[in-house]
C-alpha positions as CSV (number, residue, x, y, z in Angstrom):
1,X,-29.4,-53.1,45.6
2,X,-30.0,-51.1,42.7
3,X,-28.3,-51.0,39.0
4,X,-28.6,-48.1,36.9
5,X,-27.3,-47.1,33.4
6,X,-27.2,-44.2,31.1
7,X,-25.1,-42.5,27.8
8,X,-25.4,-39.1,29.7
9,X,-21.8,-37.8,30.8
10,X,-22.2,-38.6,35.4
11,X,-19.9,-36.2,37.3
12,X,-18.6,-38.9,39.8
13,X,-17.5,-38.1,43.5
14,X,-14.0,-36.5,44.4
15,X,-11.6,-39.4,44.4
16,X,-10.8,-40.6,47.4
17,X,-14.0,-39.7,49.1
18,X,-16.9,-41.7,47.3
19,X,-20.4,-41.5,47.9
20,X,-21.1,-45.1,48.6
21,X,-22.0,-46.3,45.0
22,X,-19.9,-48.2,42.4
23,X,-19.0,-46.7,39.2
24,X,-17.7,-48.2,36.2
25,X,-17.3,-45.8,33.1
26,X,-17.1,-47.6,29.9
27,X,-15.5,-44.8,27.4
28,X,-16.2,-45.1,24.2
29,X,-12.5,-44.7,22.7
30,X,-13.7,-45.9,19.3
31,X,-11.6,-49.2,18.2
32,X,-9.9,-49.6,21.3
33,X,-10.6,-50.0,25.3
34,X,-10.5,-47.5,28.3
35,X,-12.9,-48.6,31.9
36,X,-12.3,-46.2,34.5
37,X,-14.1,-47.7,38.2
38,X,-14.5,-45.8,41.1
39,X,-15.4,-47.6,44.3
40,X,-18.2,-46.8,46.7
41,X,-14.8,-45.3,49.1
42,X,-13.4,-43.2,46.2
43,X,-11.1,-45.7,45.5
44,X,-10.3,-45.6,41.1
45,X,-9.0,-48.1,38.6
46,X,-8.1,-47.4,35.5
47,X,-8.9,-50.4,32.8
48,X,-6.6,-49.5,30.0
49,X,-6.5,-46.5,27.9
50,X,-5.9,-47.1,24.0
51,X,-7.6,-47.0,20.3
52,X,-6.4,-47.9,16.8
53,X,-9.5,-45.5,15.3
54,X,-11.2,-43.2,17.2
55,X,-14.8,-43.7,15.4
56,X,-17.5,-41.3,16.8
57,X,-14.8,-40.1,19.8
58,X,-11.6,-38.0,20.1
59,X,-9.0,-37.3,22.6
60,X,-10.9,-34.1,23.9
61,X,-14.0,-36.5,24.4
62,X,-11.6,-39.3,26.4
63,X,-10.2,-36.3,28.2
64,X,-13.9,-35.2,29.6
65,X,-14.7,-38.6,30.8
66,X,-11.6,-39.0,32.9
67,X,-11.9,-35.6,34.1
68,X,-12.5,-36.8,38.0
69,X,-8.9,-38.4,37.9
70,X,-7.1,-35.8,35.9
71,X,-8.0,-33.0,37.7
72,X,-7.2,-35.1,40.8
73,X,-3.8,-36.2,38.8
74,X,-3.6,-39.7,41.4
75,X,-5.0,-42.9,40.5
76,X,-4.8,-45.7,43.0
77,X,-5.0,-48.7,40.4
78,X,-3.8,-49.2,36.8
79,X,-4.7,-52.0,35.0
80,X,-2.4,-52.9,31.6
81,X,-4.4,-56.0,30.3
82,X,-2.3,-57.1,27.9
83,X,0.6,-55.2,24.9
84,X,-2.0,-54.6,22.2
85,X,-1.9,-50.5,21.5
86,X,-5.6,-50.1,21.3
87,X,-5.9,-51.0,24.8
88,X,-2.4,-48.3,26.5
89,X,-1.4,-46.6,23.6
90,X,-3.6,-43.2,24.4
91,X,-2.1,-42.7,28.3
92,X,0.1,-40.2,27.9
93,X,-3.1,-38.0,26.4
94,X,-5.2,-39.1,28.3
95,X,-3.7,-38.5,31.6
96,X,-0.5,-36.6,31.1
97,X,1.9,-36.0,34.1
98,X,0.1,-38.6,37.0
99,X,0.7,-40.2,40.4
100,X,0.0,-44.2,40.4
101,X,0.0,-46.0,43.3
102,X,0.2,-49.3,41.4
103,X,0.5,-51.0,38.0
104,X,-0.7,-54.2,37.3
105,X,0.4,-55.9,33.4
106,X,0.3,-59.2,32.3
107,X,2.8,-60.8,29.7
108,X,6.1,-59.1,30.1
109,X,6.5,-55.4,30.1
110,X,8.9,-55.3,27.7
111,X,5.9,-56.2,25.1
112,X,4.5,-52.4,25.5
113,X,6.2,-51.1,22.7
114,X,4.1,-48.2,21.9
115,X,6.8,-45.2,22.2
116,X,4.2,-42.7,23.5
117,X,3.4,-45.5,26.6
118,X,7.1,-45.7,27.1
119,X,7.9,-41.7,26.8
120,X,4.7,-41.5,29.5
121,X,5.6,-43.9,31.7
122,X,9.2,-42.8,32.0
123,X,9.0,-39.6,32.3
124,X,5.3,-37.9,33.1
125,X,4.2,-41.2,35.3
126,X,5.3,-41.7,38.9
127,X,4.5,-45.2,40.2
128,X,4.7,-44.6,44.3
129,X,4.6,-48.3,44.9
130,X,5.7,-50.4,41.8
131,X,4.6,-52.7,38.9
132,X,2.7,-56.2,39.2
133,X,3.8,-58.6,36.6
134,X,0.3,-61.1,37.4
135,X,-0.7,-65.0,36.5
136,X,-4.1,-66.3,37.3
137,X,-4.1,-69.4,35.3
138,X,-3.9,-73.7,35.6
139,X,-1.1,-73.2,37.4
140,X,-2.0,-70.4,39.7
141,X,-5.5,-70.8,40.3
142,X,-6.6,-68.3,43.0
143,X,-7.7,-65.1,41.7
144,X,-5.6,-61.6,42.6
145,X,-6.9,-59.2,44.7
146,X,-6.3,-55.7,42.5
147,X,-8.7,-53.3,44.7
148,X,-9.9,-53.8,48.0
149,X,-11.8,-50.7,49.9
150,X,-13.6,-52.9,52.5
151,X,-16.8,-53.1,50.8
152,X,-16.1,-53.7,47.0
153,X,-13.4,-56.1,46.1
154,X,-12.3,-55.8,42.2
155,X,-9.8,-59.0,41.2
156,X,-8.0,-60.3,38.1
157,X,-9.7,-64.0,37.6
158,X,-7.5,-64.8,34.4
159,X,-4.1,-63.1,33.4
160,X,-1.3,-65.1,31.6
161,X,-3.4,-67.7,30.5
162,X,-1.6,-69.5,27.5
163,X,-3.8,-70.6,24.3
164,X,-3.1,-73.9,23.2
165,X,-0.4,-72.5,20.6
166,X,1.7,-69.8,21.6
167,X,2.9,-66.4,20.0
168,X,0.6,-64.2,17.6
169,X,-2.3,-62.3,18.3
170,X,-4.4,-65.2,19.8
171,X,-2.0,-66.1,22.4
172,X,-1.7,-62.2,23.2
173,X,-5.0,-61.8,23.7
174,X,-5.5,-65.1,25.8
175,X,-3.5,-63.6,28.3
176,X,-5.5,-60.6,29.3
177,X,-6.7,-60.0,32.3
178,X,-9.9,-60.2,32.9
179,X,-11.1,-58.1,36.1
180,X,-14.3,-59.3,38.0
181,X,-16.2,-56.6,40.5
182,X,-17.9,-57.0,43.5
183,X,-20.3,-55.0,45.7
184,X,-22.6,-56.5,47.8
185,X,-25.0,-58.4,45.3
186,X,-23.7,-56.9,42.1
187,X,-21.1,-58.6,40.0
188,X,-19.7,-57.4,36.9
189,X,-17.1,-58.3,34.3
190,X,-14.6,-56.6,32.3
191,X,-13.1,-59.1,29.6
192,X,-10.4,-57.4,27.5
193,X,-9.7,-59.1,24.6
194,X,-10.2,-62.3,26.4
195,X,-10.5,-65.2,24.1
196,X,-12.7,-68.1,24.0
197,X,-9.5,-69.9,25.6
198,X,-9.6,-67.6,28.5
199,X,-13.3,-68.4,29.3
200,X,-12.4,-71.9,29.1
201,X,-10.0,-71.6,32.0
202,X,-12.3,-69.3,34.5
203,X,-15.3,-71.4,33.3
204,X,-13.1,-74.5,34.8
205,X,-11.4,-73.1,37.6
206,X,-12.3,-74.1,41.1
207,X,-10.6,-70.9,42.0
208,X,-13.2,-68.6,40.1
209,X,-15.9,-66.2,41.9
210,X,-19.9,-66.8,40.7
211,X,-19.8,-65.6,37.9
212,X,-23.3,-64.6,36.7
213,X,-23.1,-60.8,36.6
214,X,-25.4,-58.0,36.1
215,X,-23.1,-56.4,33.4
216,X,-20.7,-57.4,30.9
217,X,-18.0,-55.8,28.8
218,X,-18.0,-57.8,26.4
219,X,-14.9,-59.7,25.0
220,X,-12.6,-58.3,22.0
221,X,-14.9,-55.9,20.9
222,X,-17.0,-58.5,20.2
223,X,-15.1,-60.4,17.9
224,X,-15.8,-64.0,16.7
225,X,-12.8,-65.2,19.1
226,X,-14.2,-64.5,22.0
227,X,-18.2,-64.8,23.7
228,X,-18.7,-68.9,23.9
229,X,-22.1,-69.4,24.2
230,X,-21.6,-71.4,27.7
231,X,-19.6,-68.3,28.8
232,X,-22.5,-65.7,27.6
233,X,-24.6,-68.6,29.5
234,X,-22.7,-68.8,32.1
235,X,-22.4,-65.0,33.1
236,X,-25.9,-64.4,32.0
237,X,-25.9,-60.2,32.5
238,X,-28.9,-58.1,32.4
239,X,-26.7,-55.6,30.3
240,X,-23.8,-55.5,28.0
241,X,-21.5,-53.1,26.4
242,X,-18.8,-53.9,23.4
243,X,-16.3,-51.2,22.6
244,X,-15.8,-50.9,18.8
245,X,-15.9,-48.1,15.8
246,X,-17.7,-48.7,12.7
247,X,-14.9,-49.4,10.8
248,X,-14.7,-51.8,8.2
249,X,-10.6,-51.9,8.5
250,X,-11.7,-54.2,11.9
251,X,-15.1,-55.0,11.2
252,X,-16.3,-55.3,14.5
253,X,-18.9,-56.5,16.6
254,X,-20.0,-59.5,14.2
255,X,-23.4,-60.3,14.4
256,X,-23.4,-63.6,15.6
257,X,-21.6,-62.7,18.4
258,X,-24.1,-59.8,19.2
259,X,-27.4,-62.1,18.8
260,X,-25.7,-64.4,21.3
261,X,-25.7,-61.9,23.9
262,X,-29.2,-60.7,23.3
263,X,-30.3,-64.0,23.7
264,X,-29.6,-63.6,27.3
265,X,-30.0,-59.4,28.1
266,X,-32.8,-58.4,30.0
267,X,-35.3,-55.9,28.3
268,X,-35.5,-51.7,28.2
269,X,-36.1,-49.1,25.7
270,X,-35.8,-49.9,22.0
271,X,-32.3,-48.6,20.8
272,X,-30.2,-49.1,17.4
273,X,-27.6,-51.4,17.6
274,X,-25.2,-52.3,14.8
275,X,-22.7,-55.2,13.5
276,X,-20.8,-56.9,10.7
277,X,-23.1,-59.5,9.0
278,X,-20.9,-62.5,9.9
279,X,-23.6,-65.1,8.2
280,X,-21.6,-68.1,8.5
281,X,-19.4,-67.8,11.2
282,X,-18.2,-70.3,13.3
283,X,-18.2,-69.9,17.1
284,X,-14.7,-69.2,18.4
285,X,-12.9,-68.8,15.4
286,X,-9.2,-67.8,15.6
287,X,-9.6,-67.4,11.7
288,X,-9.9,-64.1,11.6
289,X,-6.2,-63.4,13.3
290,X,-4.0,-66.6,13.1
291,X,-5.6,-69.2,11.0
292,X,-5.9,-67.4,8.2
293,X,-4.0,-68.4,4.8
294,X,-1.7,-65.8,3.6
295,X,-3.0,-66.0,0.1
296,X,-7.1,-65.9,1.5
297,X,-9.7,-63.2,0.9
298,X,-9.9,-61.5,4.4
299,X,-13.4,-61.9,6.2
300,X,-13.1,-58.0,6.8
301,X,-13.5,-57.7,2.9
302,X,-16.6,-59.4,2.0
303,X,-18.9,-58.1,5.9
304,X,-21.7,-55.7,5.1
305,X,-22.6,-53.4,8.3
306,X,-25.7,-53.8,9.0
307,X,-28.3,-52.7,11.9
308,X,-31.1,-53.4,13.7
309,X,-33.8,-52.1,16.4
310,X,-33.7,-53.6,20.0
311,X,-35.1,-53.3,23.1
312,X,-32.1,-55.8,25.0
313,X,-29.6,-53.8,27.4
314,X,-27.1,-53.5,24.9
315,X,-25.0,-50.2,24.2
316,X,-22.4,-50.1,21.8
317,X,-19.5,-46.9,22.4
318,X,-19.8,-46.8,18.0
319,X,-23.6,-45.7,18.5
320,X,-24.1,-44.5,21.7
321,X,-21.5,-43.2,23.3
322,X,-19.7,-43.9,26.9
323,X,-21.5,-46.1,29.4
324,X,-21.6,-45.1,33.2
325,X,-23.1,-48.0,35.5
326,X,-23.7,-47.2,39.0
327,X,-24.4,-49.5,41.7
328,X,-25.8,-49.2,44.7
C-alpha cells in the first residue's frame, strides 16, 4: 500500500461514493487548524475549521479546499477538538448552511464562545443525529470509534485528558482530541493542540492503537508544549505537516521542535522550511502560556524567524500551502 503527497489542489471523489483511497486534506488556514478526511467509501470528517491570522491563506482559499463537501452541503463527521477559536471559529464561512450527521467536542460545549460558531450552529447547521460530549483518558481508557466505513476505522485516542493543573490554556489544550487513522497498513495522526501531557497518557495507555504512523500533524502548531521526543520517537512518520503563519504575534513552529521531527522524517526533494529560533528552549515547556511571570519579557519578543533548506518530508501550510495525503 502506497502513500502519496503533494501542495497541488486534488479534486477528491463525490462524497459518499469514494474511490477506494484515504484522503486527509491538511488546509493551510494560516494560524489556526482545519483537516478534512475522506474515506476510501466517501465517508468525510471534518477536523476543525478555525484561524487567529490567516498568513499566506484567505477564506476564498479555505472555501476551494472544502469545495467536495460544500457543494455536497452534508458531512458525516464533525470533529470540535477542543474551545480555542483558531481551531471552529471559521465554520460558519467555511461551510455556511450544512447537514451534520454527527458532532463530536470535548470539554463542555458551553466553552465555544466564538459568536459566529454559535450564530452557525444555531441557525445554518442541522445536526440529524446529535452532539458527542467524548473522554478517552486514565479513567476511560478505550479509544472512541468516530468513523467506521468497514475498511478504515478513524478514532479519538485522547479527549478530556486533564494536565496536572487545571484551567488556562494548558489544560485546554490537554484535552483535545487527538484522532488516529487507519487503513489497512497506513496509520496516521492528527494531534490538535495536544500537549506533551496528552502524549504522556496515549504513550501509557494499554488502550492505545500502534502508534508508529506514516504521517503526522504535528502538535500545537508546533509549539514548545507539545512534540516529546519519545512521542516524535514513538510515532516515528515518514512525513509531517505543522499548521502555522509566519507571524511573530505567535511565533510558531520553534525550531527545536522542528529539528526534532526531522530527526526522524524520511527523505524527498529539498524544500524551504522555516521556524522561530528557539536557541534555548526547554522541551515541553508550558512557559510560553501559563508559566510565564506577569512582569517577564515574552519569548515571542526576542525569536528571530529564520529558515533553512531540507530534503525531510516536512510541509509547513506558512510555506507551502495545503497538504493532501492519499492512501492507498
Amino acid at each position: 500500500m502506497a502513500m502519496t503527497v503533494t501542495n497541488e489542489r486534488v479534486l477528491l471523489p463525490k462524497p459518499g461514493e469514494g474511490d477506494g483511497k484515504l484522503y486527509v486534506r491538511c488546509i493551510n488556514v494560516g494560524q489556526g487548524d482545519c483537516t478534512l478526511i475522506m474515506t476510501p467509501k466517501g465517508k468525510t470528517m471534518l477536523i476543525d475549521c478555525g484561524s487567529s491570522a490567516w498568513g499566506t491563506s484567505n477564506i476564498k482559499s479555505l472555501q476551494k479546499d472544502l469545495m467536495e463537501i460544500r457543494t455536497a452541503g452534508y458531512l458525516d463527521v464533525l470533529v470540535l477538538t477542543h474551545p480555542d477559536g483558531d481551531h471552529y471559529n471559521k465554520l460558519q464561512q467555511a461551510l455556511g448552511t450544512f447537514q451534520i450527521e454527527r458532532i463530536y467536542f470535548s470539554n463542555e460545549l458551553s466553552a465555544y464562545r466564538a459568536y459566529s460558531f454559535r450564530k452557525w450552529y444555531c441557525y445554518k447547521a442541522t445536526v440529524t443525529d446529535k452532539l458527542y460530549g467524548i473522554t478517552v483518558d486514565a479513567q476511560n481508557l478505550t479509544p472512541k470509534t468516530l468513523l467506521d466505513d468497514g475498511v478504515s476505522t478513524l478514532l479519538a485516542i485522547a479527549a478530556n485528558v486533564r494536565a496536572g493543573t487545571p484551567g488556562g490554556a494548558y489544560d485546554i489544550n490537554t484535552r483535545s482530541i487527538v484522532v488516529h487513522g487507519e487503513f489497512g497498513s497506513h496509520r496516521f495522526i492528527v494531534a490538535a493542540d495536544a500537549t506533551c501531557a496528552t502524549e504522556k497518557f496515549i504513550l501509557g495507555s494499554k488502550g492505545s492503537p500502534i502508534l508508529q504512523s506514516g504521517f503526522v500533524r504535528v502538535g500545537h502548531h508546533g509549539s514548545v508544549t507539545s512534540s516529546s521526543s519519545a512521542w516524535v520517537k514513538k510515532t516515528n512518520p515518514d512525513m509531517a505537516y505543522i499548521s502555522s503563519a509566519q507571524s511573530k504575534v505567535y511565533s510558531l513552529p520553534r525550531k527545536s521542535v522542528v529539528q526534532r521531527w526531522l530527526a526522524q522524517l524520511a527523505e524527498g526533494d529539498d524544500h524551504t522550511l522555516g521556524y522561530w529560533d528557539d536557541k534555548d528552549a526547554k522541551e515541553c515547556s508550558i512557559a510560553v502560556e501559563d508559566a510565564m511571570p506577569a512582569d517577564a519579557i515574552s519569548p515571542e519578543e526576542v525569536l528571530q524567524w529564520d529558515t533553512t533548506s531540507s530534503k525531510k518530508k516536512m510541509s509547513e501550510s506558512c510555506l507551502q500551502g495545503t497538504l493532501t495525503v492519499t492512501f492507498e
